[in-house]
N, C-alpha and C positions, 0 to 999 in steps of 0.2 A: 504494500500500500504506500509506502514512503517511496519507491525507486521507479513504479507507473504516474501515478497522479501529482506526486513531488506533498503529499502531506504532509506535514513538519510531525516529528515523532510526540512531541505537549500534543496533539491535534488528534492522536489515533485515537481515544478513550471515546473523544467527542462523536467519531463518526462510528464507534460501535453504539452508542448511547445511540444514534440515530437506526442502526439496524436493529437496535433491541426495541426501540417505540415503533419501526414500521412494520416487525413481527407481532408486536401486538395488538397494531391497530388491524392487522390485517385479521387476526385471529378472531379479533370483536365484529369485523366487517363480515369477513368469511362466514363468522358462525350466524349470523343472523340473517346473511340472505341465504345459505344454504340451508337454513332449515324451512325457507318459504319453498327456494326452487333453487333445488343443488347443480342442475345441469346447467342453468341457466346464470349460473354463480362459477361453473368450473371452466367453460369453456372465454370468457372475456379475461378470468384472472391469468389462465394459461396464458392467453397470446398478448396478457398485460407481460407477462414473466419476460418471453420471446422478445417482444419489442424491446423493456428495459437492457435486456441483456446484449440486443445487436446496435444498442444506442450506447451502451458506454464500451466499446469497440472502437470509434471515434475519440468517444469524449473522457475519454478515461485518461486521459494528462490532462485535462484542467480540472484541478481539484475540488472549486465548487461545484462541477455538474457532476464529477464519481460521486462525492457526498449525496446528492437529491440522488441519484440514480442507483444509486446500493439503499437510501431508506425506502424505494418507488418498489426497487425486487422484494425486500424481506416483507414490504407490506400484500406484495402480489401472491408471494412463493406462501406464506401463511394463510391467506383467504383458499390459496388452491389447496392447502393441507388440508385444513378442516373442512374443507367440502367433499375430497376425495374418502374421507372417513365417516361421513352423512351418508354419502353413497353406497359405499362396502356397505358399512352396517345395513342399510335396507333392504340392499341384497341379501346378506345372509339373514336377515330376519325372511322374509319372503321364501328361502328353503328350508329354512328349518322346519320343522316337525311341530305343531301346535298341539298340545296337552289339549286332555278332552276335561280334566277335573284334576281337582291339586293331589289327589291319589294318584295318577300317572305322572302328572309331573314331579314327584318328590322322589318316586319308587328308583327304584334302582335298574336298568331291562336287566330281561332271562334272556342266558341263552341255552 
């Protein structure tokens, strides 16, 4: 980070301070629209990811646009996390096996 974008090494704390707020905001972002509609939540943050990433390929020596452009990812790359885990889950709830009363679901199977 110091020998691409020229960051001054006092300066690196600050711009992990900024990937840790735009993991989080994305985590708070992510988990509220994916729980309305996850697809519609996984498919703009993926090619938000895509873009930020073929956009600090360029700008990645000037150190104010790496800084916005690494807080742009961890907030994209988080909203994708937690919707891709929306989805799994619904998945595997949708095959799993539904208990008919809390006697089969507690029981142990035979075989």
């Amino acid at each position: 980070m110091r020998r691409g974008p020229g960051i001054p090494a006092d300066a690196v704390p600050l711009v992990l301070v900024a990937f840790g707020a735009g993991a989080l905001g994305g985590t708070a972002i992510g988990g509220r629209l994916s729980d309305r509609r996850p697809m519609a939540t996984t498919i703009p943050a993926a090619a938000t990811t895509t873009l930020v990433l073929l956009a600090l390929i360029p700008l990645s020596t000037a150190p104010a646009a790496a800084v916005v452009l690494i807080f742009l990812m961890a907030l994209a790359v988080a909203a994708r996390r937690g919707t891709t885990r929306v989805i799994a889950h619904g998945a595997a709830e949708a095959r799993a096996p539904v208990p008919r009363d809390v006697d089969e679901a507690t029981s142990t199977p035979r075989r």
